[in-house]
N, CA, C and O atoms as a GROMACS GRO file, in nm:
protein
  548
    1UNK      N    1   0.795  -0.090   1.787
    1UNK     CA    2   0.845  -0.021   1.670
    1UNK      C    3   0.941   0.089   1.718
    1UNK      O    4   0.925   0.136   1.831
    2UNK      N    5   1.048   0.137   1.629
    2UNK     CA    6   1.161   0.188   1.668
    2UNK      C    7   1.095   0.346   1.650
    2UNK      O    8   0.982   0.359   1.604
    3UNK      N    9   1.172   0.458   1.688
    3UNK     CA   10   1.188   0.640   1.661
    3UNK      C   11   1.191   0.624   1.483
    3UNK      O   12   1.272   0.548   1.432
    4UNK      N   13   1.140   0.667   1.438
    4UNK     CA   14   1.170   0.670   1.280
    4UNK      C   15   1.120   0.608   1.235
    4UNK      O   16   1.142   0.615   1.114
    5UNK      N   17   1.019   0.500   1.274
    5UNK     CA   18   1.031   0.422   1.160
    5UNK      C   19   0.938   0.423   1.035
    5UNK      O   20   0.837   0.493   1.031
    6UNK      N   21   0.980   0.335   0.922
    6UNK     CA   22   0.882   0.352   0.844
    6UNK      C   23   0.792   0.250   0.769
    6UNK      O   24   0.836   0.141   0.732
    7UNK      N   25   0.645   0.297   0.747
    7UNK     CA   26   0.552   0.207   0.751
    7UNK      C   27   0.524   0.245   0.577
    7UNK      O   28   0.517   0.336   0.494
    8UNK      N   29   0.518   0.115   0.594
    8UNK     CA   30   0.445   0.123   0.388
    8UNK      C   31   0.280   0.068   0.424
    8UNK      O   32   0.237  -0.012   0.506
    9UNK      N   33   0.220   0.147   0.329
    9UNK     CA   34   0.064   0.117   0.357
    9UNK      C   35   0.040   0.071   0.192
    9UNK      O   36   0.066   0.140   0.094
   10UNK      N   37  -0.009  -0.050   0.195
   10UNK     CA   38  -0.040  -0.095   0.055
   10UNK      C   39  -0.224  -0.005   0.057
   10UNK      O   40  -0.302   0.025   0.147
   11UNK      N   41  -0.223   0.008  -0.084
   11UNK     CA   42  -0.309   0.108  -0.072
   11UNK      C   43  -0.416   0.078  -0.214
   11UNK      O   44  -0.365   0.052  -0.322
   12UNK      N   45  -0.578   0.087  -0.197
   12UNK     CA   46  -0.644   0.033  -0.298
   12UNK      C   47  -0.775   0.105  -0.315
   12UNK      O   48  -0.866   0.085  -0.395
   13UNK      N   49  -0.762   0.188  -0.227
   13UNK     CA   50  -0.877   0.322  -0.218
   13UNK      C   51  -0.988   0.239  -0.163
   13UNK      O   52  -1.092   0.304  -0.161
   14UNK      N   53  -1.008   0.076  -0.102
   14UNK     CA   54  -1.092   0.023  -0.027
   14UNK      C   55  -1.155   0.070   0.107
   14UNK      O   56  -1.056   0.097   0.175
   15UNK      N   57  -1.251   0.092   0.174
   15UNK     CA   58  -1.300   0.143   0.302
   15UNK      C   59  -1.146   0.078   0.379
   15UNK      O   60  -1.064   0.149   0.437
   16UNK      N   61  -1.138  -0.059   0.363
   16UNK     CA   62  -1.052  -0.123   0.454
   16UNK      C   63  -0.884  -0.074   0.430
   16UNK      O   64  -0.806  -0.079   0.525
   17UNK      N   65  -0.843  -0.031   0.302
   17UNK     CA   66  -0.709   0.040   0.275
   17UNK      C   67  -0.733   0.172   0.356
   17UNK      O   68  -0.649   0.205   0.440
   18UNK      N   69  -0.859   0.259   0.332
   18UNK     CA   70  -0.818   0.401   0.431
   18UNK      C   71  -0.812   0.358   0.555
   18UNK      O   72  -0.726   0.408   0.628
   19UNK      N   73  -0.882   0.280   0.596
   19UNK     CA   74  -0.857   0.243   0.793
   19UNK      C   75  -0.706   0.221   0.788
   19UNK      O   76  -0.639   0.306   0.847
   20UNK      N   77  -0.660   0.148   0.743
   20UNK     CA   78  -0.516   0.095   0.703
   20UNK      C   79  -0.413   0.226   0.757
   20UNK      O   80  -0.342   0.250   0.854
   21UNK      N   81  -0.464   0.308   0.600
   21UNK     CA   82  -0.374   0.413   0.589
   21UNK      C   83  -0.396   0.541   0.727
   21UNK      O   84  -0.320   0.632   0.761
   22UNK      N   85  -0.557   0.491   0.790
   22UNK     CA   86  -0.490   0.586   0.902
   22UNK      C   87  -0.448   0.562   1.074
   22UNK      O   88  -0.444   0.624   1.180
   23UNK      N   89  -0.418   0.414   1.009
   23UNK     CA   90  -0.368   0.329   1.145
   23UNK      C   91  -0.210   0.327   1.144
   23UNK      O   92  -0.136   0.313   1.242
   24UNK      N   93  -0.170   0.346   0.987
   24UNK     CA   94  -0.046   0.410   0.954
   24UNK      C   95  -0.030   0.545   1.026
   24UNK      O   96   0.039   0.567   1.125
   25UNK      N   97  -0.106   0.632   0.955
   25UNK     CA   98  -0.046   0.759   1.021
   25UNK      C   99  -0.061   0.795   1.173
   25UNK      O  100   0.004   0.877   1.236
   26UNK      N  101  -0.156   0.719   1.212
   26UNK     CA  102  -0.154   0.721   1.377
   26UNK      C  103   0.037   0.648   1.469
   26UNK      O  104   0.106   0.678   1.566
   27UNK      N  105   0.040   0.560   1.371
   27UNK     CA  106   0.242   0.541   1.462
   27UNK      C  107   0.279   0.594   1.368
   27UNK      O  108   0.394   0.622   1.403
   28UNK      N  109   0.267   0.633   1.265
   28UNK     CA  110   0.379   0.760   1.260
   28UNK      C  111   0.422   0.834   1.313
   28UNK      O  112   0.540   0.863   1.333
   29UNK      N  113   0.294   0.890   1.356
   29UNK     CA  114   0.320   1.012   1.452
   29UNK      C  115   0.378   0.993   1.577
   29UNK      O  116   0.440   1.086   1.628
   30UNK      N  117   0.361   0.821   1.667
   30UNK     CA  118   0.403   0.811   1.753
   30UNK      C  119   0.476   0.803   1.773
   30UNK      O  120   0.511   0.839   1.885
   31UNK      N  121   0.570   0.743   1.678
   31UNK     CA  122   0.732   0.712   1.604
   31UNK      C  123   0.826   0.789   1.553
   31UNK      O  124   0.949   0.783   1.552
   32UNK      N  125   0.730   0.879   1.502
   32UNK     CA  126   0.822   1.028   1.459
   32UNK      C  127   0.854   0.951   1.340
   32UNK      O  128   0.963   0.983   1.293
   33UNK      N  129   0.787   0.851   1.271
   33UNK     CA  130   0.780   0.803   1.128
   33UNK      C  131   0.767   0.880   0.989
   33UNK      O  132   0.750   0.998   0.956
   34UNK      N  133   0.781   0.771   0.928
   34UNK     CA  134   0.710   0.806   0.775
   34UNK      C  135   0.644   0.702   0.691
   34UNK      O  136   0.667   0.581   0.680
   35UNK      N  137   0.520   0.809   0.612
   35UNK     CA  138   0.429   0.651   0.556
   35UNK      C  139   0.463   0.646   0.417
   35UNK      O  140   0.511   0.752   0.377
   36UNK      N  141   0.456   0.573   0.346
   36UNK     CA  142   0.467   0.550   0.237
   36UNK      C  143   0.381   0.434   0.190
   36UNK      O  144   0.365   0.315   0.217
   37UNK      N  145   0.304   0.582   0.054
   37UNK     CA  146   0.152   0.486   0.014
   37UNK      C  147   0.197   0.400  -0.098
   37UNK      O  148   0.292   0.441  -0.165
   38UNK      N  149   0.147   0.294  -0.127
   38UNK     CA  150   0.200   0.203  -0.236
   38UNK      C  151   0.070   0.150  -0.296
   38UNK      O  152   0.016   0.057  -0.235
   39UNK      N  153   0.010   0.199  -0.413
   39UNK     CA  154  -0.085   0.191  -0.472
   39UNK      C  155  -0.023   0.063  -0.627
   39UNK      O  156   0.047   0.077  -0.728
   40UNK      N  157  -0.096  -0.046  -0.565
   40UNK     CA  158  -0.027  -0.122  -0.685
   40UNK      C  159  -0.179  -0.139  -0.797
   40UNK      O  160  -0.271  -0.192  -0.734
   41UNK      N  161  -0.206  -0.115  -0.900
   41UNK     CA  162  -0.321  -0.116  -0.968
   41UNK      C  163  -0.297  -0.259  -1.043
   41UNK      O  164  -0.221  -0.303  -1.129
   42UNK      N  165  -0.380  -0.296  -0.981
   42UNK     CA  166  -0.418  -0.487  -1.056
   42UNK      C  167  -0.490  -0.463  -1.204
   42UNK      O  168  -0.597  -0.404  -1.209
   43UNK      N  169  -0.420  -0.517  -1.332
   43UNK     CA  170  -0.499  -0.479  -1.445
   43UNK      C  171  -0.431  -0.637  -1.502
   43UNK      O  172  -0.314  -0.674  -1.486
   44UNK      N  173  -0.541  -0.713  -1.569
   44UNK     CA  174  -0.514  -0.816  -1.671
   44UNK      C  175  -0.444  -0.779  -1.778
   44UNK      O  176  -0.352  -0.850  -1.818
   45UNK      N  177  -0.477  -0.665  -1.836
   45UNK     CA  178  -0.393  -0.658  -1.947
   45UNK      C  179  -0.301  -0.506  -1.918
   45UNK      O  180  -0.323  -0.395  -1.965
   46UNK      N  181  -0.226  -0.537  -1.852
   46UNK     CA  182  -0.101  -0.458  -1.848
   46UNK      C  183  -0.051  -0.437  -1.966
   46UNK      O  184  -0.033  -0.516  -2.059
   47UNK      N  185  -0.017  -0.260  -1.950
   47UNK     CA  186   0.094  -0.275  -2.118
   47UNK      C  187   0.175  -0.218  -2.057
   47UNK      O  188   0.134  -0.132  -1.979
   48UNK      N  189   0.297  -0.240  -2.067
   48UNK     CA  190   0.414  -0.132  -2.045
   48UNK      C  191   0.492  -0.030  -2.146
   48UNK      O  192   0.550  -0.066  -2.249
   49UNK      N  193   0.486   0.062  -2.112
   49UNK     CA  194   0.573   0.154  -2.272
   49UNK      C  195   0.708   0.164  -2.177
   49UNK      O  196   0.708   0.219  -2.067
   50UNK      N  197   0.813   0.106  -2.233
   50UNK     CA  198   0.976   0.185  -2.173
   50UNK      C  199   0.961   0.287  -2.184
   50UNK      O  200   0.897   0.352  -2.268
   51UNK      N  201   1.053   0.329  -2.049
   51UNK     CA  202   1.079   0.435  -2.049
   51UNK      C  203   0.969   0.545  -2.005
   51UNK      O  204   1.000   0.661  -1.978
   52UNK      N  205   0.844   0.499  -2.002
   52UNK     CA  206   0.760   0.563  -1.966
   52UNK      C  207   0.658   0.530  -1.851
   52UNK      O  208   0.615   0.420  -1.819
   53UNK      N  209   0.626   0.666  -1.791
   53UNK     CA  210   0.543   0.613  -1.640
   53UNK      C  211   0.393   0.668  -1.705
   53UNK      O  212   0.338   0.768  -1.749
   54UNK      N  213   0.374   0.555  -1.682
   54UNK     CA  214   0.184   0.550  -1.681
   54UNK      C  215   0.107   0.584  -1.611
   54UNK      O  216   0.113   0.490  -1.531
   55UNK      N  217   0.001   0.674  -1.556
   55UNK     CA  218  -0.099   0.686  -1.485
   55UNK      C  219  -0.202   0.749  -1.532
   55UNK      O  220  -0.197   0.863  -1.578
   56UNK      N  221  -0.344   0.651  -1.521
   56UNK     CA  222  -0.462   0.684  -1.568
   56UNK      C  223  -0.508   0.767  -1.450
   56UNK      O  224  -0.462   0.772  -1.336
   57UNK      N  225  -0.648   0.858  -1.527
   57UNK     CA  226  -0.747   0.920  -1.404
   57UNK      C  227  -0.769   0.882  -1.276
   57UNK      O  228  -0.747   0.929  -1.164
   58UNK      N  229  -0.839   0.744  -1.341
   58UNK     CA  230  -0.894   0.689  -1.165
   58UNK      C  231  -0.774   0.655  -1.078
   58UNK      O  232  -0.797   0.673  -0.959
   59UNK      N  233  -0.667   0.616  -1.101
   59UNK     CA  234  -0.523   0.647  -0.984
   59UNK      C  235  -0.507   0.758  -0.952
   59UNK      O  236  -0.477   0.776  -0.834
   60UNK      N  237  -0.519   0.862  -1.029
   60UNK     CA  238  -0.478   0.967  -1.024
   60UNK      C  239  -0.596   1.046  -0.848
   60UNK      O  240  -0.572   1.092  -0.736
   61UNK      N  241  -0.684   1.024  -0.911
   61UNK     CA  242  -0.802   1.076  -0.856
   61UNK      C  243  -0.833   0.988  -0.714
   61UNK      O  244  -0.880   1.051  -0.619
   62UNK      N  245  -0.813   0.876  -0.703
   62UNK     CA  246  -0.739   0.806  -0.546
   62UNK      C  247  -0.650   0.819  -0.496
   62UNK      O  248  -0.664   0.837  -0.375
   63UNK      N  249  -0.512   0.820  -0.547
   63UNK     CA  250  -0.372   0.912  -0.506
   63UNK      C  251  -0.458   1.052  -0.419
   63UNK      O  252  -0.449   1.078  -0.300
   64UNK      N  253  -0.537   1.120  -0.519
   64UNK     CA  254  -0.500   1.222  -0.449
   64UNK      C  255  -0.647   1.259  -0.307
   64UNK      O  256  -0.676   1.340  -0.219
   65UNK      N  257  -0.687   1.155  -0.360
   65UNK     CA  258  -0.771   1.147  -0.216
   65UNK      C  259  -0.711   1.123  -0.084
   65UNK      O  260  -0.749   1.193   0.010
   66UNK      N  261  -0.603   1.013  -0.063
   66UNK     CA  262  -0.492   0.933   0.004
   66UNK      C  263  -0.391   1.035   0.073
   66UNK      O  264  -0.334   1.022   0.181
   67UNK      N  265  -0.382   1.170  -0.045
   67UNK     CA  266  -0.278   1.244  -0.001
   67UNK      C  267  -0.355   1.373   0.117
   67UNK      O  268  -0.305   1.421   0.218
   68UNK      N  269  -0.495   1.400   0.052
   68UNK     CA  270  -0.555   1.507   0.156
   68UNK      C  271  -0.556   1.413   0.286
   68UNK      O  272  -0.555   1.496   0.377
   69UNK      N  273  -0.556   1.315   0.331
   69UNK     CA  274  -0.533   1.202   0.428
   69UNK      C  275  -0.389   1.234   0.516
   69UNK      O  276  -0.402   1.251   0.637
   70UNK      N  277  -0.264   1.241   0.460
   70UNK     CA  278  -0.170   1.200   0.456
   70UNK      C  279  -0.152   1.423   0.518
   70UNK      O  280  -0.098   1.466   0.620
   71UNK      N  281  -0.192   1.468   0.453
   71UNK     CA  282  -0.161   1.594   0.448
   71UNK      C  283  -0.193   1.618   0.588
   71UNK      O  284  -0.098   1.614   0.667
   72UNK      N  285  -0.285   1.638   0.624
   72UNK     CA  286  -0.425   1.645   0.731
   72UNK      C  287  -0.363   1.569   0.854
   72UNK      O  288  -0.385   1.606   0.970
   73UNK      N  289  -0.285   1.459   0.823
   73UNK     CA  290  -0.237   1.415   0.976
   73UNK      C  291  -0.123   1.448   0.958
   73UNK      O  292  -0.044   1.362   0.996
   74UNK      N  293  -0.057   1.578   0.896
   74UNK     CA  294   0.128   1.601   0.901
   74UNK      C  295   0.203   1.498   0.970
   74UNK      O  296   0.248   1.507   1.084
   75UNK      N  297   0.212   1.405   0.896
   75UNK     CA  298   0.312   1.304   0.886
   75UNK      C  299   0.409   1.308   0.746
   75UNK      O  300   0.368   1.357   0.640
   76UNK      N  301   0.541   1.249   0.764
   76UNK     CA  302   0.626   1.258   0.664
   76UNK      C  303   0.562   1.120   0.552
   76UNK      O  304   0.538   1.014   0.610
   77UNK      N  305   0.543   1.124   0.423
   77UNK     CA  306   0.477   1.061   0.320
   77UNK      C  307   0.589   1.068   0.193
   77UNK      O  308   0.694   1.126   0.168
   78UNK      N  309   0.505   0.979   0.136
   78UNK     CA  310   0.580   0.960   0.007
   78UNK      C  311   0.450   0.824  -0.077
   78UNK      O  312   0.401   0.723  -0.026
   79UNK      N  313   0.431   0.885  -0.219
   79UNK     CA  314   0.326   0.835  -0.224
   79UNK      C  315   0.385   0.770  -0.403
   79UNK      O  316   0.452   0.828  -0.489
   80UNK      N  317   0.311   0.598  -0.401
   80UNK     CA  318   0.400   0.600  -0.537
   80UNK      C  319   0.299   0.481  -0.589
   80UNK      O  320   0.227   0.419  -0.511
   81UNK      N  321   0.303   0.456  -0.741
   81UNK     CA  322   0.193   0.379  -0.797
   81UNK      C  323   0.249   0.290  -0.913
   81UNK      O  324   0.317   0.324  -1.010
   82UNK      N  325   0.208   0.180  -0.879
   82UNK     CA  326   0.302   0.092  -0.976
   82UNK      C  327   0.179  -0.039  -1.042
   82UNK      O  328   0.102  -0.094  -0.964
   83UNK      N  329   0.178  -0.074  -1.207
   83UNK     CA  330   0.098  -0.146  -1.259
   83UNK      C  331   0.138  -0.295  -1.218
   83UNK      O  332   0.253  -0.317  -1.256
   84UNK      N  333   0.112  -0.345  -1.187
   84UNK     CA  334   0.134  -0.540  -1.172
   84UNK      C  335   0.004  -0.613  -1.181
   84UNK      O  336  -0.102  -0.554  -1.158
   85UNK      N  337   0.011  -0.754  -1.217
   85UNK     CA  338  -0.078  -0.839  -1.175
   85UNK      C  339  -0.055  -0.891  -1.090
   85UNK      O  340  -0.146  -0.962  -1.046
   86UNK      N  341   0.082  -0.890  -1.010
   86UNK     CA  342   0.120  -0.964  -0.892
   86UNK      C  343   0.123  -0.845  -0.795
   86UNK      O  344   0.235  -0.793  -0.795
   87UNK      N  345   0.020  -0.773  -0.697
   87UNK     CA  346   0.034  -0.689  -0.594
   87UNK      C  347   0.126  -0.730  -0.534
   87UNK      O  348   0.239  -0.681  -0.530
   88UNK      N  349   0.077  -0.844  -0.471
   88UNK     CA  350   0.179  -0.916  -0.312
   88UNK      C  351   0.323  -0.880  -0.319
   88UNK      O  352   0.382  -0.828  -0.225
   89UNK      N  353   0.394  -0.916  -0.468
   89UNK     CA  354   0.506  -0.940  -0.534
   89UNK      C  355   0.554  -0.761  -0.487
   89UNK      O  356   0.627  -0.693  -0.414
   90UNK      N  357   0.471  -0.756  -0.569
   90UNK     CA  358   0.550  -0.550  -0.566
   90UNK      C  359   0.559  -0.519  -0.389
   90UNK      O  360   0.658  -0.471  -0.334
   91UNK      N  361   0.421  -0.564  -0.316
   91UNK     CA  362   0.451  -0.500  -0.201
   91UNK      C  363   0.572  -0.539  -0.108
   91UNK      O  364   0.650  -0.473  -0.040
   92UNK      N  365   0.556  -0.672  -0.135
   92UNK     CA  366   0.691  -0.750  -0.047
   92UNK      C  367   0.826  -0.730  -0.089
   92UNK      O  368   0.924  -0.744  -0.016
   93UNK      N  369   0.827  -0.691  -0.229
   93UNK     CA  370   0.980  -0.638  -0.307
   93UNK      C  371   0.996  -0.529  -0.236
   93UNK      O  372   1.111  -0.522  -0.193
   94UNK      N  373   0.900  -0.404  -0.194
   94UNK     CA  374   0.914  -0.296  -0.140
   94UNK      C  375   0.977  -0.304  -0.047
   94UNK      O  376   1.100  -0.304  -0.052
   95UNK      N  377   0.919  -0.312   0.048
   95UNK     CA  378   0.899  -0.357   0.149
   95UNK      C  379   1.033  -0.425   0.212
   95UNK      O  380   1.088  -0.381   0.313
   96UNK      N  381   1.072  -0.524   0.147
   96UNK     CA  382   1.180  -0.587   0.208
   96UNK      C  383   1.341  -0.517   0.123
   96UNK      O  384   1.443  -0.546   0.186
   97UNK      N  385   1.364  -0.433  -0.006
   97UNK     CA  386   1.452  -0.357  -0.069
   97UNK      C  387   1.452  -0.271   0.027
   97UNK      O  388   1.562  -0.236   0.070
   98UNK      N  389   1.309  -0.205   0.097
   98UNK     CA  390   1.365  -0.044   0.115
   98UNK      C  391   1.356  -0.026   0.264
   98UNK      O  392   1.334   0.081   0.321
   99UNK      N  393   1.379  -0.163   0.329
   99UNK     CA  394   1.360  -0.191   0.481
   99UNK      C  395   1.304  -0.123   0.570
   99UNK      O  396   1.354  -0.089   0.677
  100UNK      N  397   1.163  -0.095   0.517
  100UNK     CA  398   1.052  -0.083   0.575
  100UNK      C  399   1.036  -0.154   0.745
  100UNK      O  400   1.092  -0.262   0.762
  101UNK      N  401   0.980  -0.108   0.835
  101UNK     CA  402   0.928  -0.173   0.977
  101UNK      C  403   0.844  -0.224   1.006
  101UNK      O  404   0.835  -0.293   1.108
  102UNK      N  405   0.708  -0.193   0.879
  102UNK     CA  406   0.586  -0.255   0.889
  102UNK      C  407   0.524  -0.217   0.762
  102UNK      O  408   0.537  -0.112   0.699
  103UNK      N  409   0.419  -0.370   0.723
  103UNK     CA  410   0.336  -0.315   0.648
  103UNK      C  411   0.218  -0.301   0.678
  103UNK      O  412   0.168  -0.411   0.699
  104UNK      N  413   0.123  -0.187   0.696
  104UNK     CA  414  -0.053  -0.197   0.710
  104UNK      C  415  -0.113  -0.238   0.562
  104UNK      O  416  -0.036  -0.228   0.466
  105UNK      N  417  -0.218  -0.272   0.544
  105UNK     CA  418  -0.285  -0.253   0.465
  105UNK      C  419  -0.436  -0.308   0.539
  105UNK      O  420  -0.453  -0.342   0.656
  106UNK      N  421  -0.530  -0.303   0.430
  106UNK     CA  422  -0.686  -0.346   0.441
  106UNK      C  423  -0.725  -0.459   0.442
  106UNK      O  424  -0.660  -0.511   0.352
  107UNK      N  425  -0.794  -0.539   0.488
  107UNK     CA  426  -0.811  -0.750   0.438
  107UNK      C  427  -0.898  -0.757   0.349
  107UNK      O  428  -0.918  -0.874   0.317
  108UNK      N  429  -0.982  -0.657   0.272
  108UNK     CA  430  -1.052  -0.666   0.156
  108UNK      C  431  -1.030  -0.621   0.086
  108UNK      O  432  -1.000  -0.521   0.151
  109UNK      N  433  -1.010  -0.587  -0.028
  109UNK     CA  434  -1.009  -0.491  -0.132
  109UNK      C  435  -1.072  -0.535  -0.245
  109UNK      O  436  -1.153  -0.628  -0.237
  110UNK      N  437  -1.049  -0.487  -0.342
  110UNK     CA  438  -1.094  -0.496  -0.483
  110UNK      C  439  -1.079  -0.602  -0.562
  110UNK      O  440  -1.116  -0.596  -0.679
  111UNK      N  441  -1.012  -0.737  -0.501
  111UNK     CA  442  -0.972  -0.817  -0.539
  111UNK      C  443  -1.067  -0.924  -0.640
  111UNK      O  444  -1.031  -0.984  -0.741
  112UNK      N  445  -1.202  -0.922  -0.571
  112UNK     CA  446  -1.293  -0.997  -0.577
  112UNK      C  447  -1.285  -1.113  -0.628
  112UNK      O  448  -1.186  -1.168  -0.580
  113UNK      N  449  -1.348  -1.191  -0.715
  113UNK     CA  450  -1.347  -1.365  -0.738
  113UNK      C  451  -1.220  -1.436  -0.782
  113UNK      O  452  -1.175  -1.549  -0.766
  114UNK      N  453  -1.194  -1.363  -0.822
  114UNK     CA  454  -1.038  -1.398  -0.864
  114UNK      C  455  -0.976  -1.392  -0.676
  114UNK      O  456  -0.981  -1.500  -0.617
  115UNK      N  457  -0.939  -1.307  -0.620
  115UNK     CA  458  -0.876  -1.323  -0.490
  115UNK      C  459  -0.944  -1.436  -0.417
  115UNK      O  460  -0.876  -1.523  -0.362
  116UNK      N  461  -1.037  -1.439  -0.416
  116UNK     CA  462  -1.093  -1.553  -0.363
  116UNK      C  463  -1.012  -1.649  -0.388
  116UNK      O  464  -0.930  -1.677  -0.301
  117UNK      N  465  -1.013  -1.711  -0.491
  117UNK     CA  466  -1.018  -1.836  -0.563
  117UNK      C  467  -0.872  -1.850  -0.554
  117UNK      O  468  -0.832  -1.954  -0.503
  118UNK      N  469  -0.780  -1.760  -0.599
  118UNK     CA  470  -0.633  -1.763  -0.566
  118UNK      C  471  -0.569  -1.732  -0.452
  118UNK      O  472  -0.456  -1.764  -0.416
  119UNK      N  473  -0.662  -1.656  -0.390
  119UNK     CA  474  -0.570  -1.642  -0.212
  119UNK      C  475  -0.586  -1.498  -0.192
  119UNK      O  476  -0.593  -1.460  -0.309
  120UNK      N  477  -0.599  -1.377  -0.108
  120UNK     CA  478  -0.621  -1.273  -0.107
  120UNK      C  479  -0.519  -1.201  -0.069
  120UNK      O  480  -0.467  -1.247   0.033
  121UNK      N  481  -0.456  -1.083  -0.121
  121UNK     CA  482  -0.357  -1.020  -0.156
  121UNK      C  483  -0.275  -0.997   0.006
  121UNK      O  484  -0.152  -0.990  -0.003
  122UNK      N  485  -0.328  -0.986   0.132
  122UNK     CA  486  -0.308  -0.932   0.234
  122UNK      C  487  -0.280  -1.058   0.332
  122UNK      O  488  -0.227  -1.039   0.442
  123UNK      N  489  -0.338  -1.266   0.263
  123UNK     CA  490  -0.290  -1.310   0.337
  123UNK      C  491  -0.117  -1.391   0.260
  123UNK      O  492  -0.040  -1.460   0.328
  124UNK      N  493  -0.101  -1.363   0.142
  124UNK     CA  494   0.007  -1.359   0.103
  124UNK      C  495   0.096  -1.261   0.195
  124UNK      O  496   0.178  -1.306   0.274
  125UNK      N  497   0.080  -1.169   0.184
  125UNK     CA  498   0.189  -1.042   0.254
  125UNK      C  499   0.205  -1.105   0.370
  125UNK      O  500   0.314  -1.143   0.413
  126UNK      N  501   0.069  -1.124   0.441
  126UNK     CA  502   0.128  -1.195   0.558
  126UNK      C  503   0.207  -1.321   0.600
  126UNK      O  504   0.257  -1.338   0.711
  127UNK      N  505   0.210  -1.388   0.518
  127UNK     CA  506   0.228  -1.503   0.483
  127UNK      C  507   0.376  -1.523   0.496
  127UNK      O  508   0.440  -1.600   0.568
  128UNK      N  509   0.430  -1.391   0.365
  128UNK     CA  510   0.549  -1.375   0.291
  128UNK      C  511   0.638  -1.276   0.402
  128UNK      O  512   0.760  -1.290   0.410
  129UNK      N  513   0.602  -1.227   0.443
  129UNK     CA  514   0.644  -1.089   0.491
  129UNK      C  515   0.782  -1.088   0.609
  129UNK      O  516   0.780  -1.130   0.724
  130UNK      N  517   0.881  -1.034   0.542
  130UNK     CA  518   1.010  -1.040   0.683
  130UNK      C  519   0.968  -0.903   0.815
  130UNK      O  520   1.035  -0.876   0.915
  131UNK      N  521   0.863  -0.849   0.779
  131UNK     CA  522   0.834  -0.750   0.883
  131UNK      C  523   0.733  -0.753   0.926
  131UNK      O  524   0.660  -0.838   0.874
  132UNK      N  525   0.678  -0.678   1.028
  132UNK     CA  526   0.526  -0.677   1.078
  132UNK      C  527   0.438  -0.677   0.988
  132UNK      O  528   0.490  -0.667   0.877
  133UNK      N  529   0.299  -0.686   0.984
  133UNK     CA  530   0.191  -0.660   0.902
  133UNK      C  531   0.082  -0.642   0.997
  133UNK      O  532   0.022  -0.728   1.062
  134UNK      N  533   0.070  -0.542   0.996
  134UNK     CA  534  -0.082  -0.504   1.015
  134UNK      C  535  -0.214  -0.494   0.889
  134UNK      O  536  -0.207  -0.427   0.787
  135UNK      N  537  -0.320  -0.572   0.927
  135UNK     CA  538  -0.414  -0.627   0.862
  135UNK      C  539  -0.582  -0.519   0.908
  135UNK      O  540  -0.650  -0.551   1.005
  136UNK      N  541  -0.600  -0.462   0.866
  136UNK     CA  542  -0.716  -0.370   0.901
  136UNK      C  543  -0.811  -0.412   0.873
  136UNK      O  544  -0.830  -0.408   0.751
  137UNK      N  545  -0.943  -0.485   0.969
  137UNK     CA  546  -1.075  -0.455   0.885
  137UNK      C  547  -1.148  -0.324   0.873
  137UNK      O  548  -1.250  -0.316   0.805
   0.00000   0.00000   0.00000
């Protein structure tokens, strides 16, 4: 990995997303990086209002768990939360728009029977992915 670079940590407030996020901030620091948390919240019934940014409590209240994280290992951050039913989709759009160097994330999360049954969010990324991926248990 290059001086600078920067790591997107898909992020789900899972035991296995914080290992993630602090395997991120560990090459950050080595890199003289920056992390950037990407909290995509999986909801069946998505609503969207134009024009307007949405965020309930419980994001709110994991965001800011993520950030005393992020704070605590002074690394450069940027922390952002977006509704989809397609995670993979958002992370790999990221990811590959904002030419990112790597993605970490967790191999379990919140996905449960549904990920199962359709494929689990982290082996898509890997799957899909034009950059590294790091996979945390």
């Amino acid at each position: 990995m290059k001086d600078g670079a920067k790591i997107l940590v898909a992020y789900d407030g899972s035991e296995f997303s914080n290992r993630a996020l602090s395997e991120a901030t560990d090459l950050a620091k080595k890199f003289n990086g920056s992390v950037t948390l990407l909290h995509v919240f999986w909801d069946d019934e998505v609503k969207k209002l134009e024009g307007t940014e949405v965020r309930d409590q419980p994001t709110m209240q994991l965001l800011a768990v993520a950030e005393k994280s992020l704070k605590a290992a002074k690394v450069k951050y940027e922390m952002r939360s977006e509704r989809s039913n397609d995670p993979p989709y958002v992370i790999l759009k990221t990811a590959r728009e904002e030419g990112y160097n790597c993605i970490a994330m967790g191999s379990r999360g919140r996905g449960g029977a549904k990920a199962w049954i359709l494929g689990s969010v982290s082996s898509r990324v890997v799957a899909e992915s034009l950059c590294p991926v790091i996979v945390v248990k």
